[in-house]
C-alpha positions in Angstrom: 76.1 -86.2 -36.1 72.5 -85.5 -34.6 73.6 -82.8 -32.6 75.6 -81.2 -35.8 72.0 -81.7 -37.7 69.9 -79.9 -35.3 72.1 -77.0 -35.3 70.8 -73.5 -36.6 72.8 -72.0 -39.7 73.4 -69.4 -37.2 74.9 -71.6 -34.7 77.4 -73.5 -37.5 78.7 -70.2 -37.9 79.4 -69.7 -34.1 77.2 -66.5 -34.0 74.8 -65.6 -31.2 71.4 -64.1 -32.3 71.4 -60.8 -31.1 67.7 -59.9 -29.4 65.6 -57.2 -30.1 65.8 -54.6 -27.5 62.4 -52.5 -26.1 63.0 -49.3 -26.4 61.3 -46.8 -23.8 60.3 -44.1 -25.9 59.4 -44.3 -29.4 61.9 -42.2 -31.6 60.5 -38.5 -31.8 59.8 -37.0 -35.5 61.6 -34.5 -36.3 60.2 -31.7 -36.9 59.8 -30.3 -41.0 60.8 -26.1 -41.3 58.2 -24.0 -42.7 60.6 -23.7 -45.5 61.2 -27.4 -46.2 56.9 -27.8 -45.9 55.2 -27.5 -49.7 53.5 -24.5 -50.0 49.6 -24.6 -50.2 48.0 -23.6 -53.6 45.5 -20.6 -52.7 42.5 -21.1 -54.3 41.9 -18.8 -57.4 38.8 -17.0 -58.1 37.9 -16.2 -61.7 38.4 -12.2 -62.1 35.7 -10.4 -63.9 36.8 -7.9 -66.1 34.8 -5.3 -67.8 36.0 -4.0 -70.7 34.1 -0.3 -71.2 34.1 1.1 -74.9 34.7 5.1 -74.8 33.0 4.9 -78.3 29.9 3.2 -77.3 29.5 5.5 -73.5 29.5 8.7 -76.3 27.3 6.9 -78.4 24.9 6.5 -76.1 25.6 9.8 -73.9 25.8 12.6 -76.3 23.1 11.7 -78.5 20.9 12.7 -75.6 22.6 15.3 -74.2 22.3 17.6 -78.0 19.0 17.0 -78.2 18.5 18.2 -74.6 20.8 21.2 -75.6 18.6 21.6 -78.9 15.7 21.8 -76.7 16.9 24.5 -74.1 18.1 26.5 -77.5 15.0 26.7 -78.9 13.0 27.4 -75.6 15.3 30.3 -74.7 14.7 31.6 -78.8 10.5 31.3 -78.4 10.8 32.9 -74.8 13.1 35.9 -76.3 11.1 36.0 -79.0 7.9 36.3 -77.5 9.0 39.6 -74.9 9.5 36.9 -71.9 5.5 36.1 -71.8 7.1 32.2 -71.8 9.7 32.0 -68.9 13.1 31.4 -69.9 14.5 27.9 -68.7 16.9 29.1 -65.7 13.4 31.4 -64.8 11.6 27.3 -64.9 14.2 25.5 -63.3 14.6 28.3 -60.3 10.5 27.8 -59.7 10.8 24.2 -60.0 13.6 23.9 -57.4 11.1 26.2 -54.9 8.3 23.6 -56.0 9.7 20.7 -55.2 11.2 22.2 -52.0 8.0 21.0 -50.3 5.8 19.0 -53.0 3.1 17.9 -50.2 2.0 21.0 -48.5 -1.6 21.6 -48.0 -3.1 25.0 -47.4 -7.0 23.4 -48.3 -8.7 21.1 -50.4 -7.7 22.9 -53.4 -4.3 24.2 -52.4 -2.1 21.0 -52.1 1.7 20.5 -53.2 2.7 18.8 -56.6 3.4 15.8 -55.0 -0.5 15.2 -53.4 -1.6 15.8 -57.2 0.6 13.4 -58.9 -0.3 11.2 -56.1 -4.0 11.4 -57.0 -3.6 11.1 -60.4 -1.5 8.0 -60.5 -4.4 6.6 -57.9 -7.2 6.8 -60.6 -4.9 6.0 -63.2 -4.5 2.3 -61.1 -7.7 2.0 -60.6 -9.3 2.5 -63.9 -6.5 0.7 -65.3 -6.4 -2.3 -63.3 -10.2 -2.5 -64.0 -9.6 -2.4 -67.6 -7.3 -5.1 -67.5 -9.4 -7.2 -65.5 -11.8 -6.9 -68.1 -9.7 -6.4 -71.2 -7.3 -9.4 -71.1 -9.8 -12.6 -70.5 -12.0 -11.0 -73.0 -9.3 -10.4 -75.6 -8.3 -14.2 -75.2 -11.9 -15.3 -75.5 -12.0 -13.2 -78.7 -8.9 -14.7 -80.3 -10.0 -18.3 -79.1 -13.3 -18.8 -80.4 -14.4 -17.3 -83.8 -17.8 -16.8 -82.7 -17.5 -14.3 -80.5 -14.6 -12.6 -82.6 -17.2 -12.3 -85.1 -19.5 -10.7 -82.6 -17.4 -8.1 -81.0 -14.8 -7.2 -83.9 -17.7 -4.7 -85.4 -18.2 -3.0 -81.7 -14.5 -3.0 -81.0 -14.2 -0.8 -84.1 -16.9 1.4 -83.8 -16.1 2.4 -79.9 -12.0 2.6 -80.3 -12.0 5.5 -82.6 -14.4 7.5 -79.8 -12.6 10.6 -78.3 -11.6 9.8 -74.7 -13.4 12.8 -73.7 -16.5 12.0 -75.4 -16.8 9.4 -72.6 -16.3 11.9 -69.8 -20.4 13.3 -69.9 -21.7 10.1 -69.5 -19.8 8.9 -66.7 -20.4 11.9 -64.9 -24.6 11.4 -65.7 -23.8 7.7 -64.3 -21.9 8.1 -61.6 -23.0 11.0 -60.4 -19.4 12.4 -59.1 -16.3 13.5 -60.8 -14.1 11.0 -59.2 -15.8 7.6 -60.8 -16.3 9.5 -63.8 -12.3 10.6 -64.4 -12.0 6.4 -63.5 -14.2 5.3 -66.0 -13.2 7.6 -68.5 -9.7 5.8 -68.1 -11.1 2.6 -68.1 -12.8 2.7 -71.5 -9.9 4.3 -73.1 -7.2 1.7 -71.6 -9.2 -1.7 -72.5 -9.3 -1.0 -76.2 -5.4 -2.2 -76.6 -5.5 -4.8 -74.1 -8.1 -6.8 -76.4 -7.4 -6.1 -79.0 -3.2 -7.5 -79.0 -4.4 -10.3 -76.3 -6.7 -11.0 -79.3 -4.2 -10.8 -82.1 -1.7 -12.9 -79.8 -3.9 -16.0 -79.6 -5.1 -15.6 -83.0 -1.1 -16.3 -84.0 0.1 -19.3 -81.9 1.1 -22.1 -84.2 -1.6 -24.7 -84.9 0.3 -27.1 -84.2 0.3 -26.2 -80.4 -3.3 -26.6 -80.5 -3.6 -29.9 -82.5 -1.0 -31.3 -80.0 -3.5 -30.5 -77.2 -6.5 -31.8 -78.9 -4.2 -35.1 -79.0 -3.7 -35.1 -75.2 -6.8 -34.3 -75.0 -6.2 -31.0 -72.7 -8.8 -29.2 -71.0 -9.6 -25.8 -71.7 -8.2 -24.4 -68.6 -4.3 -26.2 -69.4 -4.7 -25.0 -72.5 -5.4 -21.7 -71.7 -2.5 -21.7 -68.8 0.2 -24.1 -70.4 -0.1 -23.3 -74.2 -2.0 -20.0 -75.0 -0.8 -17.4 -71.9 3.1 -18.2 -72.6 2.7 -17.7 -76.3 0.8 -14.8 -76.1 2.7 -13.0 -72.9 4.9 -10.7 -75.7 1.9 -9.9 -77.1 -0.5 -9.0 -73.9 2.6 -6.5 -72.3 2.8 -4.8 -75.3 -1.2 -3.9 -75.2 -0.3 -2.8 -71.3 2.2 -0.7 -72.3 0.1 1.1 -75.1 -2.9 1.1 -72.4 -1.3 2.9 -69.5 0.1 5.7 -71.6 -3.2 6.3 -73.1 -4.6 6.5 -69.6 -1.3 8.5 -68.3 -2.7 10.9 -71.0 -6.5 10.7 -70.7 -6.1 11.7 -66.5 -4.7 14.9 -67.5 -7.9 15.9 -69.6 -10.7 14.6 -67.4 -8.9 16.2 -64.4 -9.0 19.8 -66.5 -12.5 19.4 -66.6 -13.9 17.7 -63.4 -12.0 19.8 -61.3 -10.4 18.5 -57.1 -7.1 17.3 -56.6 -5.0 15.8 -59.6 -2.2 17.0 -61.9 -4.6 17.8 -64.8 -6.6 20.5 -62.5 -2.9 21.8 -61.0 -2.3 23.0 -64.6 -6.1 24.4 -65.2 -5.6 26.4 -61.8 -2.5 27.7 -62.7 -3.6 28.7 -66.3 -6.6 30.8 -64.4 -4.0 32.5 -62.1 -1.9 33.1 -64.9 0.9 31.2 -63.7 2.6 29.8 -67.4 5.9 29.2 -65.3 4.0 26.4 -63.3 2.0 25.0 -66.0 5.7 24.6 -67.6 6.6 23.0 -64.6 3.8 20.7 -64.6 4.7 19.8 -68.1 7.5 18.1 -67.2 6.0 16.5 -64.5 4.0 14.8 -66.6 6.4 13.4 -69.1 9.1 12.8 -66.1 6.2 10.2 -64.9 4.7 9.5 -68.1 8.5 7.8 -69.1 8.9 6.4 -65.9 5.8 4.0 -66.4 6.9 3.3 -70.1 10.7 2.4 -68.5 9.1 0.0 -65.4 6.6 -1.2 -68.3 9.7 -2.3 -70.5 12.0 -3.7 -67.9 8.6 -5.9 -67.1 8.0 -7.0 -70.8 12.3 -7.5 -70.9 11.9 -10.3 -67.5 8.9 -11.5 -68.5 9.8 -12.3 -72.3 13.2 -13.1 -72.5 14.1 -10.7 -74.9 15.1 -6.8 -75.1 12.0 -5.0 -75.2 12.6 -1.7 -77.1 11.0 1.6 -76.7 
């Protein structure tokens, strides 16, 4: 009876327990195909697609080319016309490709390649515009800050603007003794005129309510100037740079026909006293070539600084 009680279920049924045996060797996996594996999902980059309208590339391509065409037309007319006194424009274009063939020879002081007079010229025009605007833009936000002194400068502001650019060259020359400082000076008086005056008109048009939150922070007059007025009036300022360096761009070709040494302006003089209309054509187009290039780095500056497309 004890014995019978102490047995295992196992052992009523007459079975031995079988025992675990220890194997050697672990079983080996077998190996997965490369077909049976799941395929790994490439990543996928978005495509970028540019969808190009053949009705907006004409739009803006053959507008430009007619009126190039239209020009050309009407040179080749006027030169026919006049008995081929004004070169025709293959005549131009054949003297501008010998030219520019080797723009910065120098055979003297006052025998030097296009490219030494443009060089010149955009020299002066830096210098007598950067010294405008040095001047021009802290005074035009003075002027549009305080009502005192607009009062006070408004009446000279518009009785020296209107004053013929060259009206200005004399008395630099009887200053400055030297045709050099007087062509800068001349470009400086005729450049800071535009500055002030839209630096002025800028401040004079931020919201009031930018300035009576500043009074209630109590802000100094430096942050104000630097975190209120310059964003606000940054539209404005560019534009009056813009306006200032094509009048200089166009005062530098005057003072240089009159003072005389290397420059742009006294490469068309010279060439009208050796009778040479082909290169004064020539230098025509120099000019303007330039003159647009500053207006187009001008606008792509006004277009990052401003956020918005800046039109011409």
């Amino acid at each position: 009876m004890i014995s019978a009680a102490l047995k295992t279920p196992i052992d009523r049924l007459g079975a031995t327990p079988a025992r675990p045996q220890a194997q050697a060797h672990p079983p080996k996996a077998t190996p997965v195909s490369a077909q049976a594996r799941p395929a790994m999902a490439e990543p996928q980059y978005p495509v970028r697609t540019y969808n190009v309208d053949p009705g907006t590339v004409l739009a803006r391509i053959v507008p430009p080319v007619l009126g190039l065409m239209l020009l050309l037309g009407l040179w080749y007319l006027v030169s026919v016309s006049t008995g081929s006194s004004i070169p025709t424009p293959l005549e131009t274009w054949r003297q501008a490709v010998d030219i520019f063939s080797d723009p910065f020879y120098r055979n003297g002081p006052n025998d030097q390649g296009v490219g030494w007079n443009v060089l010149m010229s955009l020299q002066r025009v830096a210098m007598g515009f950067g010294l405008a605007a040095a001047v021009g833009i802290p005074l035009g936000f003075m002027i549009g800050r305080f009502t005192f002194l607009s009062r006070m400068f408004n009446p000279l502001i518009s009785l020296l603007r209107p004053v013929s650019p060259l009206a200005w060259l004399p008395i630099g020359l009887l200053v400055f003794k030297g045709a050099n400082p007087a062509a800068i000076w001349t470009i400086f008086i005729c450049s800071i005129w535009p500055m002030v005056i839209n630096t002025a008109v800028g401040v004079q048009r931020v919201p009031q309510d930018y300035m009576n939150v500043a009074r209630v922070l109590n802000l100094s007059e430096w942050k104000i100037v630097t975190r209120i007025l310059f964003p606000a009036v940054l539209p404005y300022m560019l534009t009056g740079v813009r306006l200032a360096v094509g009048t200089a761009w166009l005062v530098i070709v005057a003072a240089e026909m009159l003072t005389g040494g290397v420059g742009i302006g006294f490469w068309v003089w010279d060439e009208w006293n050796n009778l040479n209309v082909t290169n004064i054509i020539v230098a025509i187009f120099v000019i303007g070539i330039v003159g647009l290039l500053l207006e187009m780095a001008l606008i792509k500056l006004a277009t990052a600084f401003t956020f918005e497309e800046v039109k011409s």
